[in-house]
C-alpha angles and dihedrals in degrees: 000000000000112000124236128232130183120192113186117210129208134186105257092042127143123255106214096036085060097033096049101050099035089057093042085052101044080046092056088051089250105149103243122203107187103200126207113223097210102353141007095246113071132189118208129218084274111048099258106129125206135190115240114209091241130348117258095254082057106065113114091189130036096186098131129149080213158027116196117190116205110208137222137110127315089005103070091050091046097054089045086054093055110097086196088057091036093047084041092054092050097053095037089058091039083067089046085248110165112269116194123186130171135195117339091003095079096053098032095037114020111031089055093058096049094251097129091043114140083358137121109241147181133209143160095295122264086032089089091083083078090057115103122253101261085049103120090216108203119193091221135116091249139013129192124189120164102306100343123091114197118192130168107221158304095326089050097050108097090043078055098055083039088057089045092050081053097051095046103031125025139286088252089059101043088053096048094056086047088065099038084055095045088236090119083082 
């Protein structure tokens, strides 16, 4: 059975932290919805605009293995304000579904909500002051622990779709699209 993705977008996010993932993922053959906050054109951190397949508000299923939040500013702090992806990321986590999060999304998004509780997490350094006490904070490009994925930022975010493929798929296939993408170098 293919595995779903949803990947919500924000304006504010960061490009490379979206682009990046959502690539890795669709390589794998993981079905991606990219999913628009307030529109289905949204614009990065860095004014490069992309077209989300629906926007949020749109979906007619939410039945995903996983939710993967890019980062950046704004973004990260829009999609924590959102009470849909909020109220998404609860009941996704409450079925043990995959939740990936990367640079400021841990801290803003997911560490508010008690996601990262009595977890061992990543962030953009500096953002794990934000991170609640029982938060086991690691200085390292991604973190797993159980059904949360952890990553710090732009550079780390194709080991953090490789760690996702992992996660969802399979070790055999993570490390086959390594190699077809010569990151296995």
């Amino acid at each position: 059975m293919t595995k779903k993705a949803i990947v919500i977008l924000a304006t504010g996010f960061e490009e490379i932290e979206a682009v990046s993932v959502m690539d890795i993922l669709r390589r794998a053959g993981i079905e991606v919805s990219i999913a628009g906050l307030d529109d289905i054109k949204i614009c990065g951190s860095h004014g490069i605009t992309i077209l989300a397949d629906k926007k949020l508000d749109d979906l007619t299923t939410i039945d995903f293995d996983a939710c993967i939040l890019p980062g950046g500013m704004p973004g990260a702090m829009h999609l924590s304000n959102s009470k849909k992806v909020t109220e998404l990321i609860k009941r996704m986590h409450s079925k043990a579904k995959l939740i990936a999060a990367i640079c400021a999304a841990p801290s803003v998004v997911l560490a508010p909500l008690g996601i990262l509780d009595n977890k061992a997490a990543t962030c953009y350094p500096g953002d794990q002051a934000d991170f609640n006490p029982t938060t086991k904070y690691k200085d390292e490009a991604v973190v797993a622990d159980g059904n949360v994925i952890t990553s710090q930022g732009p550079a780390t975010a194709i080991e953090f779709a490789f760690k996702i493929v992992e996660k969802l798929i399979g070790k055999e296939t993570e490390k086959k699209l390594r190699k077809a993408t010569l990151s296995d170098r």
